[in-house]
N, C-alpha and C positions, 0 to 999 in steps of 0.2 A: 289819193290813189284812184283811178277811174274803177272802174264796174269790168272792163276787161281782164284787167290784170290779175284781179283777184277772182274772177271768175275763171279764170286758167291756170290758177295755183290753188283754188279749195281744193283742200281733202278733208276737213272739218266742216265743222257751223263757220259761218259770215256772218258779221252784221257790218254792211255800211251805213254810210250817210242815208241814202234812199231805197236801199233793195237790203236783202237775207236772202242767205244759203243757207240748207238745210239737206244733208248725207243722208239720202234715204236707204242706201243699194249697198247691194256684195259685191263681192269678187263672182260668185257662183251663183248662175241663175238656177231659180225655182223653178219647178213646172206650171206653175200660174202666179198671175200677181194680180193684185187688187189695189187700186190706192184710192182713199178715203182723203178729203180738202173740207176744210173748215174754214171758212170764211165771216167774220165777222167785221162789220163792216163795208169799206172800199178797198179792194186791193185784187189786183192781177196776179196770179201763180204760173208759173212757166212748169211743167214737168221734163225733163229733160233726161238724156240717157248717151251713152256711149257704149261701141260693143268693146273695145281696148282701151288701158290706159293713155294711151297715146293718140287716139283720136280725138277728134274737136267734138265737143258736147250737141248734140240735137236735140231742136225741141221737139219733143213726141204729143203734148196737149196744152192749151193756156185758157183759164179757164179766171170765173174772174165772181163763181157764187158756189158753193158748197156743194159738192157732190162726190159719184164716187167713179172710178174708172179703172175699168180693165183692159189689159194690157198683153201682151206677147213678153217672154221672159227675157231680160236684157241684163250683162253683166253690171253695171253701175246705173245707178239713177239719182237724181237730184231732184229738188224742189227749189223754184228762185221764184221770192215776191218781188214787185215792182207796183210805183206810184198805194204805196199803204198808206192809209188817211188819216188824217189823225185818231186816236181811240181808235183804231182799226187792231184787229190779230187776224191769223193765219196758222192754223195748225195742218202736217201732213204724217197722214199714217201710211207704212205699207205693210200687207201681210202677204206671205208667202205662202205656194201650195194648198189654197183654199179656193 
């Protein structure tokens, strides 16, 4: 199954062959967002967002070493790794209203 297809059908966690999704978002934005990346290792995280279900997902940051990023409140939001290394991880937090 390619990386498109299930990339336009997540509504959960992913794991493929080479990339993870990971549902970080509501339905109802917050009044501020923070999101925290954990990078251990090699690996590229895409954050991504859409303001309707129905729209095509945008990448809003890609970031590829641990840090943290704030944001404008967006009804959905994702987190997609690509090219993870081996013994690589990827952790993503988001908190709201902080």
């Amino acid at each position: 199954m390619s990386a498109d297809v299930l990339l336009a059908n997540a509504k959960t966690d992913t794991i493929g062959t080479d990339f993870s999704i990971r549902v970080i978002g509501s339905q109802i934005p917050p009044a501020k967002m923070t999101i925290q990346i954990a990078v251990t290792g090699k690996a590229k995280v895409e954050i991504q967002g859409r303001l309707h279900k129905q729209a095509p997902w945008a990448t809003l940051a890609t970031r590829v070493e641990s840090c943290l990023i704030y944001i404008e409140p967006i009804g959905s939001l994702r987190a997609v790794t690509t090219e993870t290394g081996a013994d690589s991880s990827v952790s993503v937090w988001a908190a709201w209203a902080m």
